[in-house]
ZALUM-225390 format. One record per residue: x, y negated, z negated of N, C-alpha, C in turn. Coordinates in steps of 0.1 Angstrom, whole numbers, padded with zeros to 4 digits, always signed. Layout:
# ZALUM-225390
XYZXYZXYZ ...
END
This chain:
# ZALUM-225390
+0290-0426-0183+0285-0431-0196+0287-0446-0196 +0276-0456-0199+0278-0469-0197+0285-0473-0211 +0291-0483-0206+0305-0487-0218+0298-0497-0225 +0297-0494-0244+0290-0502-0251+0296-0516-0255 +0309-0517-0251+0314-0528-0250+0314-0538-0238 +0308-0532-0226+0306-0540-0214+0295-0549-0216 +0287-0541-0225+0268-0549-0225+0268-0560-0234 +0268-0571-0231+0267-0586-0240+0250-0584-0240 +0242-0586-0255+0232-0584-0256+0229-0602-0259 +0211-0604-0264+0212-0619-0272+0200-0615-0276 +0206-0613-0291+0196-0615-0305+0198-0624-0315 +0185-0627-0322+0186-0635-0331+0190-0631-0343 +0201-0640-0346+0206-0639-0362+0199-0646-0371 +0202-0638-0384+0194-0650-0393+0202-0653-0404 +0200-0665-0410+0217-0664-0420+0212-0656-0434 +0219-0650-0442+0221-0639-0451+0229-0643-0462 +0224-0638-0472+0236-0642-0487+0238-0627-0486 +0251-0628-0485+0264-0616-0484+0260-0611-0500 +0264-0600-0508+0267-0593-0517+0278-0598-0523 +0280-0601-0537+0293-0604-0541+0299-0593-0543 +0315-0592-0539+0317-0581-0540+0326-0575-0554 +0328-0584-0563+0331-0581-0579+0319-0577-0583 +0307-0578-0581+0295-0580-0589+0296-0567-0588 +0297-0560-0574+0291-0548-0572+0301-0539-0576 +0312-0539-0578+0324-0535-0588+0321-0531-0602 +0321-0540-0607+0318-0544-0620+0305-0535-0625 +0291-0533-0614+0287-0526-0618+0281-0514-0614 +0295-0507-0607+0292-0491-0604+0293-0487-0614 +0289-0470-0612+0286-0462-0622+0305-0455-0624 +0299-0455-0639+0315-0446-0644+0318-0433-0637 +0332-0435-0639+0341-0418-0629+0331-0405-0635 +0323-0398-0623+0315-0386-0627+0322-0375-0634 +0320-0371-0647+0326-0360-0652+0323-0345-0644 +0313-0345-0635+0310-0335-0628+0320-0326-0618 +0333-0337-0616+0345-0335-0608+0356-0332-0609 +0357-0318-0617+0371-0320-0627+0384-0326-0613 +0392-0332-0624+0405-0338-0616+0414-0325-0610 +0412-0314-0611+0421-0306-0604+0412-0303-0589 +0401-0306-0588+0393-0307-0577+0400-0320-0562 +0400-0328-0570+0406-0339-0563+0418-0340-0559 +0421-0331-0547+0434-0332-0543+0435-0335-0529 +0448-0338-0522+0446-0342-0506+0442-0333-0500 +0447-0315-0503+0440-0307-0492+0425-0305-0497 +0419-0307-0502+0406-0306-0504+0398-0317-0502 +0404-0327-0501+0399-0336-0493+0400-0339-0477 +0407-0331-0475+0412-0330-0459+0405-0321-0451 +0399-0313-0457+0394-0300-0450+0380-0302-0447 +0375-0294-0439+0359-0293-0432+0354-0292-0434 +0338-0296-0431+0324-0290-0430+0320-0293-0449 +0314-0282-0454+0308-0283-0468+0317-0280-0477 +0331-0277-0476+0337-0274-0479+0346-0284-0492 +0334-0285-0501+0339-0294-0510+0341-0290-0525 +0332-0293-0537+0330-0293-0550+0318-0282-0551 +0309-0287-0541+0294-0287-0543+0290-0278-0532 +0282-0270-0533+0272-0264-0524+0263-0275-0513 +0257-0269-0504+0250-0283-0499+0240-0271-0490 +0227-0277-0491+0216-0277-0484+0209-0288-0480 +0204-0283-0467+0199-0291-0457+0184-0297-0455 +0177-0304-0451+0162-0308-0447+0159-0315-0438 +0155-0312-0428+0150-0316-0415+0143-0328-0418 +0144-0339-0414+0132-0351-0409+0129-0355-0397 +0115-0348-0394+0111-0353-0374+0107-0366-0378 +0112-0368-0365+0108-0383-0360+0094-0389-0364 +0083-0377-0367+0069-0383-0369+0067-0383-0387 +0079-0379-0396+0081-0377-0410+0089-0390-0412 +0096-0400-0404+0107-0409-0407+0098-0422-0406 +0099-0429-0409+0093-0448-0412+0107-0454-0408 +0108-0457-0396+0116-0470-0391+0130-0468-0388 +0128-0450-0386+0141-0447-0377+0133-0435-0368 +0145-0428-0358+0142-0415-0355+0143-0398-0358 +0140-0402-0371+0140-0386-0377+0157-0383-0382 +0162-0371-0386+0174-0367-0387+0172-0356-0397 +0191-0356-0407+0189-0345-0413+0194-0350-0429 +0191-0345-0436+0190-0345-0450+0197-0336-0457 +0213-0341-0465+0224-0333-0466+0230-0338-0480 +0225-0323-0493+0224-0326-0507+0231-0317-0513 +0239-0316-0521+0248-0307-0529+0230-0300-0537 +0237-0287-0542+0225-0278-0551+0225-0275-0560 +0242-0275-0563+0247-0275-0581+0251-0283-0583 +0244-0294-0588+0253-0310-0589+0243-0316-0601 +0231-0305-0607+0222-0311-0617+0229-0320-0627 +0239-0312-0634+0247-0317-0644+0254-0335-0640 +0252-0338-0629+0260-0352-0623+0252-0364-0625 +0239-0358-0628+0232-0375-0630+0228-0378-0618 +0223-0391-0615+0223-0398-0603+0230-0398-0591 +0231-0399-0581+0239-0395-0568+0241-0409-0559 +0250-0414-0554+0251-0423-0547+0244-0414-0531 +0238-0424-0522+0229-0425-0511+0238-0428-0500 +0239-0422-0487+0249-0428-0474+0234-0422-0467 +0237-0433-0455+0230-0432-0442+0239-0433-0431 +0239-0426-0421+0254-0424-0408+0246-0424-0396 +0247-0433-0389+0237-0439-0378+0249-0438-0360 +0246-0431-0354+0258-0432-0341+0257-0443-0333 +0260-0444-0321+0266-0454-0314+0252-0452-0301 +0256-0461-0289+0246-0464-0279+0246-0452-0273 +0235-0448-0266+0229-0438-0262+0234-0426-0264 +0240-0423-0278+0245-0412-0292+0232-0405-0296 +0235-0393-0300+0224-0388-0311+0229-0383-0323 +0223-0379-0329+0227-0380-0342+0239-0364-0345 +0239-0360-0332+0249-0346-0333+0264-0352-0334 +0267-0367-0324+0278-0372-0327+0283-0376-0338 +0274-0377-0351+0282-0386-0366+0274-0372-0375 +0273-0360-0367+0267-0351-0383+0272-0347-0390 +0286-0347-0384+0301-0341-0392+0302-0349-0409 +0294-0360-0407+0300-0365-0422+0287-0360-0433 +0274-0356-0430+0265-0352-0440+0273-0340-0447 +0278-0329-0442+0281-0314-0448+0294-0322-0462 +0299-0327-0453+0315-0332-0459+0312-0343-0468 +0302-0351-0469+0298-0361-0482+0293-0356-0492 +0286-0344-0486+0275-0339-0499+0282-0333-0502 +0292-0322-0498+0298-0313-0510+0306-0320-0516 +0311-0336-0518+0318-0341-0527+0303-0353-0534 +0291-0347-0535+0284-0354-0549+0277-0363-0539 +0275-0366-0529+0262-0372-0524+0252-0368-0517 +0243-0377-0512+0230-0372-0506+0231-0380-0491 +0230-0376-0481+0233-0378-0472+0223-0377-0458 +0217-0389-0454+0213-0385-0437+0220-0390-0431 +0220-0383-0419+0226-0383-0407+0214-0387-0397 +0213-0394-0389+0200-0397-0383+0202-0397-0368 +0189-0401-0362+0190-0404-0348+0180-0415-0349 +0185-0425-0336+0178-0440-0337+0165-0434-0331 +0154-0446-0331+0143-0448-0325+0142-0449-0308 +0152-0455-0303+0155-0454-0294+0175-0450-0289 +0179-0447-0279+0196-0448-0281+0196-0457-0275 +0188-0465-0272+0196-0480-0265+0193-0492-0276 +0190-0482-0285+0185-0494-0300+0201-0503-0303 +0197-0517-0301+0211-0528-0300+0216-0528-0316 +0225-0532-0322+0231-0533-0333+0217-0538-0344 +0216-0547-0345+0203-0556-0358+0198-0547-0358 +0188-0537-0346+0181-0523-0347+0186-0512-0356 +0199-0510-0353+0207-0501-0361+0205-0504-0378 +0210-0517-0382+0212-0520-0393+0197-0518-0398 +0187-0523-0392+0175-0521-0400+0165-0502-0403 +0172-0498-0391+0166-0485-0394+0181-0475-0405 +0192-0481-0404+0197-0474-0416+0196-0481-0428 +0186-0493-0433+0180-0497-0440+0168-0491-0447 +0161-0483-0430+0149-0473-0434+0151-0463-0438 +0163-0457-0436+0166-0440-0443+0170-0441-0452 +0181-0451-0456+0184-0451-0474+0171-0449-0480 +0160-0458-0475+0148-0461-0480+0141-0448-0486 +0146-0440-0471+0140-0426-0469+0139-0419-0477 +0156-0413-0480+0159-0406-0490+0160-0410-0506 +0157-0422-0512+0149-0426-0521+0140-0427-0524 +0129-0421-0516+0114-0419-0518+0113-0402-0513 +0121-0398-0509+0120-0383-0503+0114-0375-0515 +0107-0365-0511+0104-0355-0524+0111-0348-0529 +0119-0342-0520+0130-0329-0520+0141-0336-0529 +0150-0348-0526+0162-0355-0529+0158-0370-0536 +0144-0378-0535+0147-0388-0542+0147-0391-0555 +0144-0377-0564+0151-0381-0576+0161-0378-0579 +0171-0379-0568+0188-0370-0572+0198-0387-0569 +0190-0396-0560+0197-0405-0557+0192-0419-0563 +0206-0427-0570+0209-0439-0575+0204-0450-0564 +0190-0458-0562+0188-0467-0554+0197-0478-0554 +0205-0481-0561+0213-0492-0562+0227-0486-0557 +0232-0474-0558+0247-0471-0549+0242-0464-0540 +0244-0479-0529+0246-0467-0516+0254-0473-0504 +0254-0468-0493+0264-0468-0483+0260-0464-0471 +0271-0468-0459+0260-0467-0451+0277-0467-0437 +0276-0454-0426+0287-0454-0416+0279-0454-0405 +0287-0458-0395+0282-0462-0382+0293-0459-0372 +0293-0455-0360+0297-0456-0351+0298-0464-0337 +0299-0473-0332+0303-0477-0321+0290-0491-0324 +0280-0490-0313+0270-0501-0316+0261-0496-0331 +0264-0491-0341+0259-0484-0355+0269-0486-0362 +0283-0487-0360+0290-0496-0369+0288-0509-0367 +0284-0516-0358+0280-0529-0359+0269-0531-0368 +0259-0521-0365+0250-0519-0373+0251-0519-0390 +0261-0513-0396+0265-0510-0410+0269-0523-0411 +0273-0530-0404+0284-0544-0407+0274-0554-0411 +0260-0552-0404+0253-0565-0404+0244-0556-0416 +0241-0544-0418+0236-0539-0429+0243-0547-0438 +0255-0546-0444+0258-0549-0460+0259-0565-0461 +0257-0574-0449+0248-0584-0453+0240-0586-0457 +0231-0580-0454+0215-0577-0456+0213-0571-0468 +0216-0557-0474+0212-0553-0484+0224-0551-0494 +0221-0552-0509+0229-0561-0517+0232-0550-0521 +0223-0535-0523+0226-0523-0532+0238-0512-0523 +0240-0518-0512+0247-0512-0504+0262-0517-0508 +0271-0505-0510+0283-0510-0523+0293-0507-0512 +0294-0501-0498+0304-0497-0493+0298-0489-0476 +0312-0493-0468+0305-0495-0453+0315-0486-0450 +0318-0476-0437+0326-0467-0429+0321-0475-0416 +0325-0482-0412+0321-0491-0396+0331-0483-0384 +0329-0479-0375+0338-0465-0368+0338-0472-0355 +0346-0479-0348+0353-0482-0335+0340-0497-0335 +0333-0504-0345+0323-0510-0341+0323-0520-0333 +0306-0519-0324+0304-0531-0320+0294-0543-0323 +0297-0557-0321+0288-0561-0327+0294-0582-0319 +0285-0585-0313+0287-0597-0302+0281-0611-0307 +0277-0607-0322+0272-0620-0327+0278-0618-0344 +0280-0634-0349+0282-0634-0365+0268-0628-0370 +0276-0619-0375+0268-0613-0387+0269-0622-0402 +0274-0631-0405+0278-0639-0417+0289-0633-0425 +0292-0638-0435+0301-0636-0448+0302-0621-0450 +0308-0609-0448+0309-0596-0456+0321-0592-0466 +0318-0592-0476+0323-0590-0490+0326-0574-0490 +0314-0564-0483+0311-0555-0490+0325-0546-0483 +0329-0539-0497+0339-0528-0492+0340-0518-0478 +0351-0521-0469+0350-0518-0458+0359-0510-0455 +0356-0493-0450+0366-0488-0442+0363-0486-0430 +0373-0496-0422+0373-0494-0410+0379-0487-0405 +0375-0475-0395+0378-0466-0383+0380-0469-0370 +0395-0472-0363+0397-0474-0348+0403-0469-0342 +0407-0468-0332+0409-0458-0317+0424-0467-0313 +0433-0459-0312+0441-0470-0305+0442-0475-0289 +0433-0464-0282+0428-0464-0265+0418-0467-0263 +0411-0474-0273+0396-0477-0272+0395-0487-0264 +0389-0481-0252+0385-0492-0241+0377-0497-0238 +0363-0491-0245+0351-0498-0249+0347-0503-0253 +0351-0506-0270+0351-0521-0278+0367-0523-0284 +0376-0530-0274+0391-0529-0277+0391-0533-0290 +0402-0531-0296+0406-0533-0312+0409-0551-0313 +0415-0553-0299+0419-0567-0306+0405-0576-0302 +0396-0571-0295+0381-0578-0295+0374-0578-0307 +0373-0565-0309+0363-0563-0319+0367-0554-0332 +0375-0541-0333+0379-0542-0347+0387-0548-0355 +0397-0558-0349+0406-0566-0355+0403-0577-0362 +0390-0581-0354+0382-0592-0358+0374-0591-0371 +0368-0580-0371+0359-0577-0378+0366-0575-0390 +0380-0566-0387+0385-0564-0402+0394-0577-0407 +0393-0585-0399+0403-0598-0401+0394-0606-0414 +0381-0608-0404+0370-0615-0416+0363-0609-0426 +0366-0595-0428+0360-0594-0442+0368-0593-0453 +0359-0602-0460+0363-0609-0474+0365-0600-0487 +0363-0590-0490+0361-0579-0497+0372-0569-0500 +0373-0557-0504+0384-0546-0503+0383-0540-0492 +0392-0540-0487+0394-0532-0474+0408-0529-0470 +0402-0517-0460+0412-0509-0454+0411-0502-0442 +0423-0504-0432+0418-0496-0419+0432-0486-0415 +0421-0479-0404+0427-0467-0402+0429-0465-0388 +0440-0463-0384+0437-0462-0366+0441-0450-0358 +0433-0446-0355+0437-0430-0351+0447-0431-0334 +0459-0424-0334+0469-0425-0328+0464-0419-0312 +0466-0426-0300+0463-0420-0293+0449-0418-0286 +0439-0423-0301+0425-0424-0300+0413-0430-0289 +0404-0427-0282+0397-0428-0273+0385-0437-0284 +0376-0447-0275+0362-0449-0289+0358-0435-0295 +0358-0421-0287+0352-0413-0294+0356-0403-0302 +0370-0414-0309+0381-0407-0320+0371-0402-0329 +0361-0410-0340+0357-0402-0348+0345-0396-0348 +0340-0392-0339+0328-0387-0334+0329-0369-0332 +0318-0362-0332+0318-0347-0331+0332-0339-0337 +0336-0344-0345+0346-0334-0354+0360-0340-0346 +0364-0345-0336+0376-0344-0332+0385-0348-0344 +0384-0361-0355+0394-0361-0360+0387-0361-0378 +0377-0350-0378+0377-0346-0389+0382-0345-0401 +0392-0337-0397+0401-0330-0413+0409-0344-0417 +0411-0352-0401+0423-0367-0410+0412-0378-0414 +0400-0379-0413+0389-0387-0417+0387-0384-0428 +0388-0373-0433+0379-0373-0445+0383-0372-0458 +0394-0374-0455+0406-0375-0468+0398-0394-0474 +0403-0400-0462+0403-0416-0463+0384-0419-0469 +0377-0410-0457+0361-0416-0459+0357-0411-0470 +0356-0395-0477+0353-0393-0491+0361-0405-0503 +0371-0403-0503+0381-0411-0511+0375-0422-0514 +0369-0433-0504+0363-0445-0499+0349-0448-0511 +0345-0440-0506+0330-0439-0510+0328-0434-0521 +0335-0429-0531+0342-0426-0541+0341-0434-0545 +0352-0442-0542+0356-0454-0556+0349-0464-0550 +0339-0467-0544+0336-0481-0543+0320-0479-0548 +0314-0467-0541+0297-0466-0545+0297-0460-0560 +0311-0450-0559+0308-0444-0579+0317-0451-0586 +0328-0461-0582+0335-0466-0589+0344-0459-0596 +0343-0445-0589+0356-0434-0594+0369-0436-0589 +0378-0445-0603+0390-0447-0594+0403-0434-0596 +0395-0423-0597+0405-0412-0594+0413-0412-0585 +0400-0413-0574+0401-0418-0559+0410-0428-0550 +0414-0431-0562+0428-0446-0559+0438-0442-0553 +0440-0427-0558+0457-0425-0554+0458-0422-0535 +0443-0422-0534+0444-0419-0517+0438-0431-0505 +0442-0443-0519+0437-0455-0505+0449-0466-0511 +0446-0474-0498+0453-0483-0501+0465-0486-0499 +0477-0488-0511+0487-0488-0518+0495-0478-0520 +0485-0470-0521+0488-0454-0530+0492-0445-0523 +0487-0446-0509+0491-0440-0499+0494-0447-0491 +0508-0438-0481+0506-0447-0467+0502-0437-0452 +0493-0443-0448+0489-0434-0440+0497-0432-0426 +0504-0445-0427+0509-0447-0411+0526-0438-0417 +0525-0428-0424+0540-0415-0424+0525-0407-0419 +0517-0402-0416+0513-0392-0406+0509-0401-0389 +0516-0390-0388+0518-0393-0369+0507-0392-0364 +0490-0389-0370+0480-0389-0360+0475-0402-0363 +0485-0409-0373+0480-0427-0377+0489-0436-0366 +0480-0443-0359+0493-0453-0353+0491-0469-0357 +0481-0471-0368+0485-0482-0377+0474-0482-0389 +0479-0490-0394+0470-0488-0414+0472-0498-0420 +0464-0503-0426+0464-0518-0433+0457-0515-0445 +0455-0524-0454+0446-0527-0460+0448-0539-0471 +0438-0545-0481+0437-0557-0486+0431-0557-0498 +0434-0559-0505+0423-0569-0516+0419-0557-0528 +0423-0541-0522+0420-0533-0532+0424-0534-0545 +0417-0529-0554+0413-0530-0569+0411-0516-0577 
END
């Protein structure tokens, strides 16, 4: 497998007005009454697959149905009428990835209240700016979709990445302003992306030999300006959060995440941050975070 941190690419940047990241605070949507609080607990947040609040059904998008990415899957809770509006995530994988390695988070988002693709790029050797722009195109997607675009809030959305697709998400929430919150997963990314404000949970590997932590996730989490928080899986290879391996301890932190920053549900407080510490579980071998609110 060729190592996505060996390949120095050269693309053109363009400078960007970052998102302020109070603004986008200030105006998410109120804690959804759709979730009673006895729902919201760590094992239920820890556990697998659809296994949430919500039911969840699926919808295929081929590659010749998709505008400006490569097709994927389409992943929506079915009793969630009563919730109003739905915050939007797009989950884009890493270099020459398909979309089987990041699908683990569609089942596991939607059954906690969102709408969810999971995609595959246009090409897998599509460089980071490519990434960001085609998980630009599927938010797009699933806000115009027939089946789900009247279930989802065009203004909260979010957007995870993996390896050169977390680079991707990183230079996304430069770019688009409605995007309230990033999951960026071992990323890579060899040029300033500019100023990022937008709420960041970062995902790293502590054996990651293909975009090392002190190259590139340290960095990355060093300069964003915003609420953030990182997570380092103990032990971890780059393809710690990829095809389920570390599932059940991701999804505590990434539901949680996306929670309180795209719905502004600060239920979701007591499992970030402050509130917890993640480095007393031994599959954590370090945890930070900053600026939360």
């Amino acid at each position: 497998m060729v190592a996505a941190g060996a390949l120095i690419f050269s693309m053109t940047i363009h400078a960007v007005t970052p998102p302020d990241a109070l603004s986008i605070l200030v105006s998410a949507a109120e804690p959804s009454d759709c979730i009673a609080d006895s729902e919201i607990t760590s094992a239920a947040l820890s556990d697998t697959r659809d296994n949430g609040p919500f039911s969840v059904s699926t919808k295929h998008v081929s590659r010749q149905a998709a505008n400006g990415f490569g097709g994927g899957t389409i992943h929506y809770p079915t009793d969630a009428s009563g919730c109003g509006l739905m915050g939007g995530i797009a989950v884009i994988p890493g270099y020459i990835s398909h979309e089987s390695s990041i699908k683990w988070w569609g089942p596991r988002l939607a059954s906690w209240g969102f709408v969810v693709i999971t995609m595959n790029t246009n090409s897998i050797y599509d460089q980071p700016d490519s990434r960001a722009t085609q998980l630009s195109a599927a938010l797009d997607h699933i806000t115009s979709d027939s089946t789900v675009g009247h279930m989802v809030d065009s203004k909260r959305l979010g957007a995870i990445g993996w390896s050169m697709g977390g680079g991707g998400a990183l230079r996304l929430a430069t770019d688009r302003s409605t995007v309230r919150a990033i999951i960026p997963q071992t990323p890579f990314y060899d040029k300033s992306y500019g100023n990022m404000s937008t709420p960041t949970l970062i995902i790293s590997c502590e054996n990651d030999r293909i975009t090392p932590n002190v190259q590139y996730t340290d960095v990355f989490y060093k300069n964003a300006s915003g609420p953030k928080m990182k997570v380092e899986v103990n032990n971890g290879s780059h393809f710690c959060p990829s095809y389920r391996f570390n599932e059940v301890l991701l999804s505590k932190p990434g539901i949680a995440w996306m929670q309180r920053y795209i719905n502004g549900d600060t239920r979701f407080d007591q499992f970030l941050c402050a509130n917890e510490n993640y480095s007393n579980d031994t599959r954590i071998s370090h945890y930070d975070y900053a600026n939360c609110s």
